[in-house]
C-alpha positions in Angstrom: 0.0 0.0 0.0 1.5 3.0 -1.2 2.2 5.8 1.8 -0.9 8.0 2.3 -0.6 11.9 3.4 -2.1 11.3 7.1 -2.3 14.5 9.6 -0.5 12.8 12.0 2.4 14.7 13.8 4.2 14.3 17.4 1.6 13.8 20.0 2.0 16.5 22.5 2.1 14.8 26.4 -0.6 16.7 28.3 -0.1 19.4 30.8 -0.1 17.4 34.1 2.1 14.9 32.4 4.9 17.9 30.9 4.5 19.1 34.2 5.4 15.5 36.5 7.9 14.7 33.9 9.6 18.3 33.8 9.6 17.9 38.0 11.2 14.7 37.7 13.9 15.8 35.3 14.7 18.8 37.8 15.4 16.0 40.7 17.1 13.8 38.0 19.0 15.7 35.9 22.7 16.9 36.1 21.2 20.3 36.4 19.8 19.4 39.5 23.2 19.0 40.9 24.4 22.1 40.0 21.4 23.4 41.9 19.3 24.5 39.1 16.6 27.2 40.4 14.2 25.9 37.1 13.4 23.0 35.1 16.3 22.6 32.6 16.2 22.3 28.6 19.4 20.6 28.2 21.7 18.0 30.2 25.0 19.3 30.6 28.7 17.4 30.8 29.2 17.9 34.2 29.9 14.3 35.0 33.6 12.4 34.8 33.8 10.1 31.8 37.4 9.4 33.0 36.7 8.5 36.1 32.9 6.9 35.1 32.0 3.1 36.4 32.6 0.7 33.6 31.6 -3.2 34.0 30.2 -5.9 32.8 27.0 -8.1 33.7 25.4 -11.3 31.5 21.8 -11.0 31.9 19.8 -14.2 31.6 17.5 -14.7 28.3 15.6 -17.3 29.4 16.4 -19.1 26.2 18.4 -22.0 25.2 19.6 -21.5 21.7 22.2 -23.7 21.5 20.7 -26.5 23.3 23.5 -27.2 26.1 20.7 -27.6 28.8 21.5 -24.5 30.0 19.6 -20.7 29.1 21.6 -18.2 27.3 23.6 -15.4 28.9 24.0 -12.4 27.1 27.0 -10.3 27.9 26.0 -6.0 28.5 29.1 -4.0 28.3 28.2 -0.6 30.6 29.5 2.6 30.9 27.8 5.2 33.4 28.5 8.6 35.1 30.0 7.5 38.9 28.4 10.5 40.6 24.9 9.9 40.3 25.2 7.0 42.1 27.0 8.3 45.0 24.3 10.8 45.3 21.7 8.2 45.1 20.0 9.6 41.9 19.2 7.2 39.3 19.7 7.4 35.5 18.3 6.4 32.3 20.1 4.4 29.6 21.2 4.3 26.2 21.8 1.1 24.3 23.2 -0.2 21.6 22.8 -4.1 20.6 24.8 -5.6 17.9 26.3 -8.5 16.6 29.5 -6.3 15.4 31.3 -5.6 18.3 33.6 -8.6 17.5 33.4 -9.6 14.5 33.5 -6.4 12.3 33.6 -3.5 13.7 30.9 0.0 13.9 31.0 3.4 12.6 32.8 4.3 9.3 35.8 3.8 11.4 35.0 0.3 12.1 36.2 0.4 15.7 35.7 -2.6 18.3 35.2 -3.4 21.9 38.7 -3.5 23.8 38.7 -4.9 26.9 40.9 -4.3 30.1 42.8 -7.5 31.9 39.6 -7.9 34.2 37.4 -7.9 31.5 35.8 -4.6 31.9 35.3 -2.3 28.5 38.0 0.4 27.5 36.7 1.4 24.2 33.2 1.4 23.5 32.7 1.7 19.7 30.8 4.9 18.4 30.7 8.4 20.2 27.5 7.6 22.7 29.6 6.8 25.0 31.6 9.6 25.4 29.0 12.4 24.4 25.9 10.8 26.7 27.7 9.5 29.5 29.2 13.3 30.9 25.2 14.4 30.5 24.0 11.8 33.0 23.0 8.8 31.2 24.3 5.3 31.2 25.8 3.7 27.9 25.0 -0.6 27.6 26.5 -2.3 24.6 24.6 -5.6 24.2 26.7 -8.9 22.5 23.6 -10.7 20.5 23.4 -14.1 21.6 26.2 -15.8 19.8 28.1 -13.2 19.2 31.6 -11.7 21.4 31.3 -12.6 25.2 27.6 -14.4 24.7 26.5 -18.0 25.1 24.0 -19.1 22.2 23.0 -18.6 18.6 22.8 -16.1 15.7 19.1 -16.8 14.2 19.1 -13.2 11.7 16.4 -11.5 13.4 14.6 -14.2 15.1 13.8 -15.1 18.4 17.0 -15.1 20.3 18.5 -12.0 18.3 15.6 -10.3 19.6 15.4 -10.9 23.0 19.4 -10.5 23.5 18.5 -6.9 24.0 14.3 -7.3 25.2 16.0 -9.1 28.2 18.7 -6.8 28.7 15.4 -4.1 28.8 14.0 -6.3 30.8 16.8 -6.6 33.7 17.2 -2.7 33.2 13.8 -2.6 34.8 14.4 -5.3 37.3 12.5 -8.0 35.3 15.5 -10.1 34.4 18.3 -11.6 36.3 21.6 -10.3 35.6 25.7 -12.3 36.8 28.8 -10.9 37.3 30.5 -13.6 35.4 29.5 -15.5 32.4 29.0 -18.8 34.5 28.8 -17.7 37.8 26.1 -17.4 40.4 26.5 -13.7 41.7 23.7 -12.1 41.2 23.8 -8.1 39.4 21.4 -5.6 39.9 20.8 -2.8 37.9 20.1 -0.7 41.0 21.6 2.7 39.6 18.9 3.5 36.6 15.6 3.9 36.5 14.7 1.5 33.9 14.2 4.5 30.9 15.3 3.2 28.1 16.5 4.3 24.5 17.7 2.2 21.4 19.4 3.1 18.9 21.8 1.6 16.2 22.6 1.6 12.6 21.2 -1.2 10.7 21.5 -4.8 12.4 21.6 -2.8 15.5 18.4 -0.6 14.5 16.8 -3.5 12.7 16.5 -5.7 16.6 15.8 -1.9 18.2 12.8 -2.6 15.6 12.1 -5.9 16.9 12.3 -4.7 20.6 9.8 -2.1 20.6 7.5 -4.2 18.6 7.3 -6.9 21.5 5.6 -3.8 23.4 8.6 -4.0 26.4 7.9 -1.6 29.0 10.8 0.6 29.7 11.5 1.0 26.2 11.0 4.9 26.0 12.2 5.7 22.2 14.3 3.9 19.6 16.7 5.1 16.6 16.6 2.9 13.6 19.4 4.1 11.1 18.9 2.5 7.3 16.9 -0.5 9.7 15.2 -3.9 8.3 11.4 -4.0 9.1 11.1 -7.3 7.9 13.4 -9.8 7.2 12.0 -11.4 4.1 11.9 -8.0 2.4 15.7 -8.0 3.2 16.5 -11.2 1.1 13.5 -11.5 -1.4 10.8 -9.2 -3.3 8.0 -11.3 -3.9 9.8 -14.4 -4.6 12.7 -12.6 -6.4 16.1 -13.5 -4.3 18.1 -10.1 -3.7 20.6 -12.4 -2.7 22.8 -15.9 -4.0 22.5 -16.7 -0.1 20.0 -16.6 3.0 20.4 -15.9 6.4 22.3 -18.7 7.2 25.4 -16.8 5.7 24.9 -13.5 7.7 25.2 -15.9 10.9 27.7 -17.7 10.1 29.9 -14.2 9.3 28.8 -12.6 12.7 29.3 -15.3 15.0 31.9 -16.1 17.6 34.6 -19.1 16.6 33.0 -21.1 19.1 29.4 -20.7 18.8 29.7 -21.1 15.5 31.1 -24.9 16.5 28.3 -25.1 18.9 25.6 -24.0 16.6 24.9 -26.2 13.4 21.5 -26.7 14.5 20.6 -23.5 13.9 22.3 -23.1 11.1 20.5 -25.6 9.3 17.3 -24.3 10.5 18.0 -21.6 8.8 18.6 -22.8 6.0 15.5 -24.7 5.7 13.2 -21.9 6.9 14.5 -19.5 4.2 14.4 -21.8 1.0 15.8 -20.5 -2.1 12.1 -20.8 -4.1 11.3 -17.0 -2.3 8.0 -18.6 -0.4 7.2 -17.5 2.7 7.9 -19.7 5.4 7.2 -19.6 9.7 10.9 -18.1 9.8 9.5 -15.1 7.9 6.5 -14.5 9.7 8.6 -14.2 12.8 10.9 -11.9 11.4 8.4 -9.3 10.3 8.3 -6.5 12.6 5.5 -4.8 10.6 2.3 -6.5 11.9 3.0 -5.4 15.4 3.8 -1.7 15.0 0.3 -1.8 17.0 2.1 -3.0 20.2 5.1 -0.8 19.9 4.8 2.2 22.7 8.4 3.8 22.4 8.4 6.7 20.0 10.5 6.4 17.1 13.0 8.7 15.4 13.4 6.9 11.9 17.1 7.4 9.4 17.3 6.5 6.1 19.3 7.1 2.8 16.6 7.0 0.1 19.8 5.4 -2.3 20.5 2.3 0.4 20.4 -0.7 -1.8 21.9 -2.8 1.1 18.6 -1.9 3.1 16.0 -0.8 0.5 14.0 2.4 1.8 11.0 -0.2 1.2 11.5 -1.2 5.3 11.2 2.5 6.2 8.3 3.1 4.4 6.1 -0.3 5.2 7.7 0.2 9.0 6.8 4.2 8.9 3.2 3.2 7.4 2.3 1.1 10.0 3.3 3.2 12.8 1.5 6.0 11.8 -1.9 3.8 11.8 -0.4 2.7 15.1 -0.5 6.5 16.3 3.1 6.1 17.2 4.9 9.9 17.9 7.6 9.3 15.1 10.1 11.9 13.8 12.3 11.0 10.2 15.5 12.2 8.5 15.6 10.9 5.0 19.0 11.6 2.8 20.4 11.4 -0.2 23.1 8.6 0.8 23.4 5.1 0.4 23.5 3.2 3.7 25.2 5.9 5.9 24.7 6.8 9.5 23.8 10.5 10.1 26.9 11.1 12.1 28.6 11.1 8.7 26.2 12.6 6.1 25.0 15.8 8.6 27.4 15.8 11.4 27.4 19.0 12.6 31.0 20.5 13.2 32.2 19.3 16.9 35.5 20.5 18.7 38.3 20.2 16.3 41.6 19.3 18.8 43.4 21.9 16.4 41.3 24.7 17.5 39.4 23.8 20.1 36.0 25.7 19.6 32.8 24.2 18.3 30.8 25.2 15.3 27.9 24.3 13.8 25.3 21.7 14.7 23.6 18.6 13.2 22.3 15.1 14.1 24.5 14.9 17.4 23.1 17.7 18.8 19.2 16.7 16.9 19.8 13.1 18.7 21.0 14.9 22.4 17.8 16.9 22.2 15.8 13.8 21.4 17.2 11.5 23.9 16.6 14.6 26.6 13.2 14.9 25.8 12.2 11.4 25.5 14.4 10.3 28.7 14.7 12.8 31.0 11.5 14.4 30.3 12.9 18.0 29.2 10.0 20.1 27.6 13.0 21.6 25.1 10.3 21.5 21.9 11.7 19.0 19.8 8.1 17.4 19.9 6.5 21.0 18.3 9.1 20.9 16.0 8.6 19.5 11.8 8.8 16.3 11.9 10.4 15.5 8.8 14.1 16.3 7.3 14.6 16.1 3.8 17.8 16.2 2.4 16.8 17.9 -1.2 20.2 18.1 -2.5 23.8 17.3 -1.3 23.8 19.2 2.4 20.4 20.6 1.4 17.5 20.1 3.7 14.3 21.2 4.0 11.4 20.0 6.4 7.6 19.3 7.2 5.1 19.6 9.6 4.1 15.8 8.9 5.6 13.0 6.3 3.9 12.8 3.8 2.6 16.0 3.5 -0.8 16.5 4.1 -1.2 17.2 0.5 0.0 14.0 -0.9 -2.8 12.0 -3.1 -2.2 9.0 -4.9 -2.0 9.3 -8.6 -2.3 6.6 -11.4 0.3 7.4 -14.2 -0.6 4.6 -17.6 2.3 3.9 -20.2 2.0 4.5 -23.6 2.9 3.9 -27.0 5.5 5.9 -28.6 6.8 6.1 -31.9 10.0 3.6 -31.7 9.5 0.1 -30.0 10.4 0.5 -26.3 10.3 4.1 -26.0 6.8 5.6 -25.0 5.2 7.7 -23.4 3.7 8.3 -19.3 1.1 10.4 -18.8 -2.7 10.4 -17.1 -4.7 8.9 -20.0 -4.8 4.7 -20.6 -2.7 3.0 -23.2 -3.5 0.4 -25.7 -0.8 -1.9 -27.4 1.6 -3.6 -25.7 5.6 -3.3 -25.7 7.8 -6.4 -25.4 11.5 -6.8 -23.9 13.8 -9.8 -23.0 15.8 -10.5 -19.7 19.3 -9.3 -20.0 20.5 -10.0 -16.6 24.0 -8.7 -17.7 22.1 -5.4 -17.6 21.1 -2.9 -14.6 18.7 0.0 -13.8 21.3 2.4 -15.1 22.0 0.7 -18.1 18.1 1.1 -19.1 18.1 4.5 -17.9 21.1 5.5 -19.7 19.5 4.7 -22.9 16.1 5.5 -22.1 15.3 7.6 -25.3 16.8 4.3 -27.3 15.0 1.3 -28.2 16.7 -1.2 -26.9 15.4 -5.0 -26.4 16.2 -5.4 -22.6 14.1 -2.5 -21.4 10.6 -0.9 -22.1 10.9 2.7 -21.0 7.7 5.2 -21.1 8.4 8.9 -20.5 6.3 12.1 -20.1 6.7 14.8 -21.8 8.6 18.3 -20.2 7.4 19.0 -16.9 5.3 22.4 -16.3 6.3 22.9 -13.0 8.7 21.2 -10.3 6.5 17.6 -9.3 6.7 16.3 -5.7 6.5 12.6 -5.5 6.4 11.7 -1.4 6.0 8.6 0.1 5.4 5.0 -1.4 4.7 3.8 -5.4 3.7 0.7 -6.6 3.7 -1.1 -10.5 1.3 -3.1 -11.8 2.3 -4.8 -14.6 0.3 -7.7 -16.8 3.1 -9.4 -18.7 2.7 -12.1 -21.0 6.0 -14.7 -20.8 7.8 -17.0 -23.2 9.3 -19.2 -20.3 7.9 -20.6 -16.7 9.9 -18.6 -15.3 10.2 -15.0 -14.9 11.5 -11.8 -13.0 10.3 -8.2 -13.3 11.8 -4.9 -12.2 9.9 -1.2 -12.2 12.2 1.5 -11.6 11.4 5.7 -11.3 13.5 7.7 -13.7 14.3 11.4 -13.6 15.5 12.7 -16.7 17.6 15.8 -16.4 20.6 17.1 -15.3 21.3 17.4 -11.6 24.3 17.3 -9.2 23.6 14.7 -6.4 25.0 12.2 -3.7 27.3 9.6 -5.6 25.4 6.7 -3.7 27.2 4.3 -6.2 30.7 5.1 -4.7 32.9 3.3 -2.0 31.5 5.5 0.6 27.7 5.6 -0.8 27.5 9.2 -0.5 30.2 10.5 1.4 34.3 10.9 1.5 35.9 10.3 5.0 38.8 13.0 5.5 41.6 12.9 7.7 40.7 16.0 10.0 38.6 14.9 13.2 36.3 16.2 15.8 35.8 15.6 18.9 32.3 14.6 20.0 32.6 14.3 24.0 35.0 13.4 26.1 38.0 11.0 25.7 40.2 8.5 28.1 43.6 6.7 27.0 41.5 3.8 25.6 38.3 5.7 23.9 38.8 8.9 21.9 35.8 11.2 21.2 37.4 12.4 17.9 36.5 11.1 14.6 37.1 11.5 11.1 35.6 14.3 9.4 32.9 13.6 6.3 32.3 15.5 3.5 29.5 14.7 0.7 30.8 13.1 -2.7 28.8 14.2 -5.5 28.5 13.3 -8.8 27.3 15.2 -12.1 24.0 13.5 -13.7 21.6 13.5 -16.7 19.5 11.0 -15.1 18.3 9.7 -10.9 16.8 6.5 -10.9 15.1 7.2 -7.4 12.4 4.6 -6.7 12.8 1.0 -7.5 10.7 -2.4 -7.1 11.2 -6.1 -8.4 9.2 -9.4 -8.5 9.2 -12.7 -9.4 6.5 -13.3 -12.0 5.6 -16.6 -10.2 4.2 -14.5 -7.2 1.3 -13.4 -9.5 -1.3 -15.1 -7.8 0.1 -15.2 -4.1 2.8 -12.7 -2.8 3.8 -15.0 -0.5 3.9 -18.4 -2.9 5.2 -19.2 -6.3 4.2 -21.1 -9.0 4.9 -21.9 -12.6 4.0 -19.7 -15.5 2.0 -20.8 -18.2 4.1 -19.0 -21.5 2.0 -17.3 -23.3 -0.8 -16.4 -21.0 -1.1 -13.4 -19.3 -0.8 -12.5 -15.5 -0.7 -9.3 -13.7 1.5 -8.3 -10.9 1.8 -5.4 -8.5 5.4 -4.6 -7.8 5.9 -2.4 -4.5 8.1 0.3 -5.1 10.4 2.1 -1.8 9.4 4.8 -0.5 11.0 8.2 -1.7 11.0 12.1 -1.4 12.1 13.3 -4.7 11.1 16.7 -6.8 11.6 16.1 -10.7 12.3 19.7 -11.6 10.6 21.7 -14.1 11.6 20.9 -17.5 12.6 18.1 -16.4 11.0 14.4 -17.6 9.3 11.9 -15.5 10.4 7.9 -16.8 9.1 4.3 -16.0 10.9 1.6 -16.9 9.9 -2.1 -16.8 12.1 -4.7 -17.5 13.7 -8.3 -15.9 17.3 -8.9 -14.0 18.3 -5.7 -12.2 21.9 -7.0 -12.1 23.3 -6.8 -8.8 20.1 -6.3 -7.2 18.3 -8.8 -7.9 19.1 -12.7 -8.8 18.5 -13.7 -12.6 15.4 -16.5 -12.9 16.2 -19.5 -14.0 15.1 -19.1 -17.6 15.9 -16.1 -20.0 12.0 -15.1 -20.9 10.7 -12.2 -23.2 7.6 -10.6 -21.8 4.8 -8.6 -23.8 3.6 -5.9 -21.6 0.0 -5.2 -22.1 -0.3 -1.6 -21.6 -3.9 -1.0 -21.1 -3.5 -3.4 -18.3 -0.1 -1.8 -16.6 0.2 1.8 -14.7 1.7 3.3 -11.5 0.3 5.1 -8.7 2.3 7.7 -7.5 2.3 9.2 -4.0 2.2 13.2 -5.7 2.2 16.4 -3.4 -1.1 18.4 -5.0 -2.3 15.3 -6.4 -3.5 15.2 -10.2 -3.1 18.7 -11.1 0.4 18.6 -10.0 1.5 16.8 -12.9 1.4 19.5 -15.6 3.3 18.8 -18.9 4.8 21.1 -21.5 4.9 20.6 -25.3 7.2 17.8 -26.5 10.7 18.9 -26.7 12.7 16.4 -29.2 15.3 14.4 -26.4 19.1 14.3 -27.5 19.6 10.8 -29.3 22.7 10.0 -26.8 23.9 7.9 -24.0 22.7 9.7 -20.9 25.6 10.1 -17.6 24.3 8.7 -14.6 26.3 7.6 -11.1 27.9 4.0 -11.8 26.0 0.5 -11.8 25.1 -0.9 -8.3 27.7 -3.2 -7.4 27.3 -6.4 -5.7 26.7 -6.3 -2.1 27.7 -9.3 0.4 24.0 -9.8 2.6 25.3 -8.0 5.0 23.2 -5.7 7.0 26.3 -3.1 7.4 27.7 -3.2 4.1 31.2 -1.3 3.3 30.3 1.5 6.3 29.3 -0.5 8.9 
């Protein structure tokens, strides 16, 4: 279902509850110890991140993944202000659970957990750490089950993934019992916070904070998904097309410690045989798919994505947004250009730089601060009044609104067209008649179609409208329907959004998806011996265009009947199919043209089917409904304007990516 404009926003608390929670921030809050005379706005570093408490404690799942007779322990790495403590004032928490720490590193830097000779942390990856912990909050780092200093399994987003970190929540809030040691018997008590929770985490990490707060948990104040997986069969299939040459069974073997990864065949395998290669959905799926119970989530969520992640299609952020907003859930979005890049590196802000020692401007750190005091300590500093949508509409260009979609987004049907060559025609409001016919060229990708888009060609069938009258808004979620005639039982289909014209944007095809790392740092907190607060500085890589394929969907043909079971096609009959396309927020310009292509094998993104079909497109039976800001009289066209006959510049083909929530900037 595409995305529909809703007049949702950030639901305001009431007065008597702004009020408790701003009286309980003044007792809580750092400013409190200063002897604040009103309630504060902001929590300040005035706590001692060199001399803060750092330990370790394995908090009981209640699970036993690897079957050894005995439940899983997961191990919590914690870092948290010593004073508090001392003045018997309790704090909240932010976490971070991943199955990186170990294995592969987080951030752009890649950093690991280091560890001291008795075991307790020294470098906690990321800046959260060092930026949170001086402002009065506690820091956990969660090892999935399976994964570092954990007993247990991987299962990719089931079960035990999930409740690594639920427990963790759980023993936060004195629900769960937590051990010094790994195998011991002393009992630890989380006696120093009051149980306020926040998530947060890029991918993986986001992807279980998904999880989390859909299992309702209470404690879990807010979560911060960054380029997150809402459901795990959208991550490795699109209606029975494989995105992938492997399942999940890979992904756990990569993440897993040596030793469970002896200890855990079993799970393996069941992997391997919940997640069968045919695309069908299967039990492990349903499990894995966080979207049906946005209803039980009751954290608020502040939702990142880059609208050019092709490791984790913007297709989980939209279904995942969707169904929190019929949820009612308070929600706030940034939404970038980039591939699958964290926030700290697309829109920094400008820390302390250790050359010069002053700060500058601000971005998502101080964005997140302001969330995280709002939605844990209770500070009325606005946030929640504020738009709740960032848009970046050009490299380092952002604007915002009130509510995402805008409240006047309508859904549009846009029908292909004949032209006057085979395989180029035209997009525009009225129905077509004739068909156009292409065969699979899985050698071939999106930007090889789009690059000859005004060619015919015999891989692609491209329909484009004429000039545009004015700049067109196309917000939120689109969706294909195509009835396709094959030659072969099998078949795959791809839809992809073209715009045509020239445009400088984010090179979300390079190494860093968006961004080049530079050697300059800032400093984002406060440092120790063993955990610097200064990172490498980002800049935005750009690249010169003709063309933006910015919305993109795929299918197996198979699925035609059942989006959740295949079947043999009969060649030579007919069947329709409605490929979803991911969400965007993209403005064709004026002048600009508006393209649809339809055609098999997106190489590189999706697999190749086992046959090589060619497929008539039957156009009165195929069209697109659009998610438009104005609805249909925003799409205005101006007389035809004859296209240059030429091979159009575009950012370079997607390249293979290993199934690897993370990908090359973990």
């Amino acid at each position: 279902m595409p995305i529909r404009a809703r007049r949702t926003r950030l639901i305001r608390r009431s007065l008597v509850t702004a009020a408790l929670a701003a009286l309980m921030a003044t007792l809580m809050s750092p400013g409190a110890a200063q002897g604040a005379p009103s309630a504060p706005r902001e929590s300040k570093p005035v706590y001692s991140y060199e001399s803060a408490i750092r330990e370790a404690v394995w908090v009981d799942t209640k699970i036993d993944g690897d079957d050894d007779g005995k439940t899983d322990r997961v191990a919590v790495d914690i870092v948290r202000p010593r004073e508090p403590a001392q003045q018997g004032r309790k704090i909240p928490v932010i976490m971070d659970a991943s199955p990186y720490y170990s294995c592969c590193g987080r951030g752009n830097e890649s950093q690991k957990k280091t560890y001291d000779a008795n075991g307790d942390v020294v470098q906690m990856p990321l800046y959260y750490d060092n930026y949170f912990v001086p402002r009065g909050y506690g820091f956990v780092a969660v090892d999935f089950a399976g994964t570092n200093r954990s007993d247990g399994c991987v299962d990719v987003g089931g079960r035990s993934d999930v409740q690594s970190a639920k427990a963790v929540v759980d023993w936060l809030n004195g629900r769960a019992r937590g051990y010094t040691t790994r195998t011991g018997s002393q009992s630890a008590k989380a006696t120093w916070t009051n149980g306020a929770t926040g998530m947060i985490g890029k991918s993986y990490d986001g992807t279980v904070a998904n999880g989390v707060a859909a299992t309702g948990v209470e404690g879990l104040k807010t979560i911060v998904p960054i380029g997150a997986i809402s459901s795990w069969y959208d991550y490795y299939f699109a209606k029975g097309a494989p995105l992938y040459d492997s399942g999940p069974e890979w992904l756990s073997d990569y993440v897993e410690s040596p030793e469970a990864r002896a200890r855990c065949g079993a799970v393996q395998q069941r992997l391997i045989d919940g997640a069968p290669r045919t695309g069908d959905w299967t039990r492990l799926w349903s499990e894995r798919d966080h979207v049906p119970d946005a209803d039980k989530v009751k954290a608020s969520v502040f939702a990142v994505h880059g609208m050019q992640d092709l490791n984790v299609r913007m297709k989980h952020f939209g279904q995942w947004w969707d169904a929190l907003a019929d949820a009612g859930v308070d929600r706030k979005v940034w939404l970038s250009q980039t591939g699958h890049v964290d926030p700290f590196d697309f829109r920094r802000g400008s820390g302390v730089s250790p050359a010069r020692a002053e700060p500058r401007a601000w971005g998502w750190v101080r964005t997140l601060h302001r969330w995280f005091d709002h939605e844990l300590l209770g500070y009325d500093n606005g946030i929640d009044r504020e738009p709740m949508a960032d848009i970046e509409r050009a490299p380092d260009r952002w604007t915002t609104d009130r509510v995402w979609p805008p409240r006047a987004t309508d859904t549009v049907k846009l029908r292909p067209g004949k032209g006057t060559s085979p395989g180029v025609g035209t997009l525009g409001t009225r129905p077509g008649t004739g068909s156009e016919t292409f065969t699979d060229d899985p050698k071939l990708s999106e930007t090889d179609w789009a690059a000859q888009i005004d060619t015919s060609t015999p891989a692609k069938a491209g329909f484009i409208s004429r000039p545009l009258g004015r700049d067109l808004r196309l917000s939120g979620s689109s969706e294909v329907t195509v009835t396709a005639t094959p030659t072969t039982r099998t078949a795959h289909l791809s839809a992809v959004l073209v715009d045509l014209g020239p445009d400088t944007i984010r090179d979300y095809a390079s190494a860093g998806e968006g961004i080049t790392t530079l050697t300059e740092r800032t400093c984002w907190g406060a440092s120790t011996g063993g955990d610097s607060s200064c990172f490498k500085e980002t800049k935005a890589k750009t690249a010169d265009v003709d063309y933006t394929v910015f919305s993109r969907g795929w299918a197996d043909l198979g699925n035609w009947a059942d989006d959740h079971q295949g079947r043999p096609l009969t060649p030579g009959k007919p069947h329709t199919i409605t490929l979803d396309l991911a969400a965007s927020d993209h403005v064709v310009p004026k002048g600009h043209r508006l393209a649809l292509i339809v055609a098999g094998t997106d190489k590189d993104l999706i697999d190749p089917p086992a046959d090589t079909p060619t497929l008539a497109i039957d156009l009165a039976r195929t069209s697109a409904k659009v998610p438009l800001v104005g609805g249909a009289g925003a799409f205005t066209t101006s007389p035809d304007v004859t296209p240059r006959a030429s091979r159009l510049d575009g950012v370079a083909p997607p390249r293979p990516f290993r199934p690897v929530p993370g990908g090359s900037t973990s």
